[in-house]
C-alpha positions as CSV (number, residue, x, y, z in Angstrom):
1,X,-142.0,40.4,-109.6
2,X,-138.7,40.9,-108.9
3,X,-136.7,39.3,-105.4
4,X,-138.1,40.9,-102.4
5,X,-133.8,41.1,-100.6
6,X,-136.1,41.1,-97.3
7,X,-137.7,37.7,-97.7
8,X,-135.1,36.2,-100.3
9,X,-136.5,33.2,-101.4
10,X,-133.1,30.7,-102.3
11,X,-133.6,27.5,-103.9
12,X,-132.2,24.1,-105.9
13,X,-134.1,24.0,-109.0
14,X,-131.3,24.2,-111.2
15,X,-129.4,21.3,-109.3
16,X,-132.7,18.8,-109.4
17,X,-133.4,20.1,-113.3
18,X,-129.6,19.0,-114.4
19,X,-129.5,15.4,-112.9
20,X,-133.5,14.8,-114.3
21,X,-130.9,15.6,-117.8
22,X,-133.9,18.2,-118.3
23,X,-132.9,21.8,-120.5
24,X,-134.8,25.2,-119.2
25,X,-137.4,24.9,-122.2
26,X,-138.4,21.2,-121.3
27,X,-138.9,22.4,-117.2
28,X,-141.0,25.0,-118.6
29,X,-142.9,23.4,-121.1
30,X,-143.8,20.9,-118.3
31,X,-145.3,23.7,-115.4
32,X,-146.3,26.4,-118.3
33,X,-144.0,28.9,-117.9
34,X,-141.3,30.7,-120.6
35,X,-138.1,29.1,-120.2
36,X,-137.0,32.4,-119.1
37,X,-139.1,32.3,-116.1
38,X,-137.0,29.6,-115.1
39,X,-133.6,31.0,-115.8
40,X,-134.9,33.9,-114.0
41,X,-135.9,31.4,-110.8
42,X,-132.9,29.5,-110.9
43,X,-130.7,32.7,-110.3
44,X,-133.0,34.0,-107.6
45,X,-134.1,36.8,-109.5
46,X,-137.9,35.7,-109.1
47,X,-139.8,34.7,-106.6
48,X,-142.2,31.8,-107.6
49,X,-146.2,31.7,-106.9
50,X,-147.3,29.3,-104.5
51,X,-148.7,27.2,-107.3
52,X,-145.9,27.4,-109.5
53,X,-142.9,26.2,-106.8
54,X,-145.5,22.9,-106.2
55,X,-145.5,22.6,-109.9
56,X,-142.0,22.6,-110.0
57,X,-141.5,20.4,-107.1
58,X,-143.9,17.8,-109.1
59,X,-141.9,17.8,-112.6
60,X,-138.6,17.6,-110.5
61,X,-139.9,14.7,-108.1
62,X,-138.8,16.9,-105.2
63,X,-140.9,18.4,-101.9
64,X,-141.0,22.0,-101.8
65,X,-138.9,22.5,-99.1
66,X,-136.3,20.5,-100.9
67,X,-136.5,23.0,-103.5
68,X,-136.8,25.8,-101.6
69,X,-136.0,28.3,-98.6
70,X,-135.6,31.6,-97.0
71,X,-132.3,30.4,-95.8
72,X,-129.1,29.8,-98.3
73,X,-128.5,26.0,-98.5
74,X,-125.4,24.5,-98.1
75,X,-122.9,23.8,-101.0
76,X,-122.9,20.4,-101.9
77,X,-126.5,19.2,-99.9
């Protein structure tokens, strides 16, 4: 499913990943997903499932909403 550039869905799962010290393949391993689903996430390319961004959330010890948003977050938050 590629991004839908009418409800962009923006999001921090590259930032949380990096300071857990966790690579693409260990994220994925740990939800079930390729680790190019997750490169393919983190440059907002794909829009996750419902039960995949909670998955994520969970292996990153982050809320959804954290994660992510229909609004670009701001650098550096």
């Amino acid at each position: 499913m590629s991004r839908n550039p009418v409800d962009p869905v923006f999001n921090r799962i590259e930032d949380a990943r990096l300071a857990l010290g966790l690579t693409r393949q260990e994220l994925a391993d740990e939800v079930g997903v390729h680790y190019q689903t997750i490169g393919y996430l983190e440059r907002e390319e794909y829009s996750p499932s419902l039960v995949l961004a909670l998955r994520i959330a969970k292996s990153l010890n982050q809320e959804v909403s954290e994660l992510f948003s229909q609004t670009p977050f701001k650098k550096g938050k």
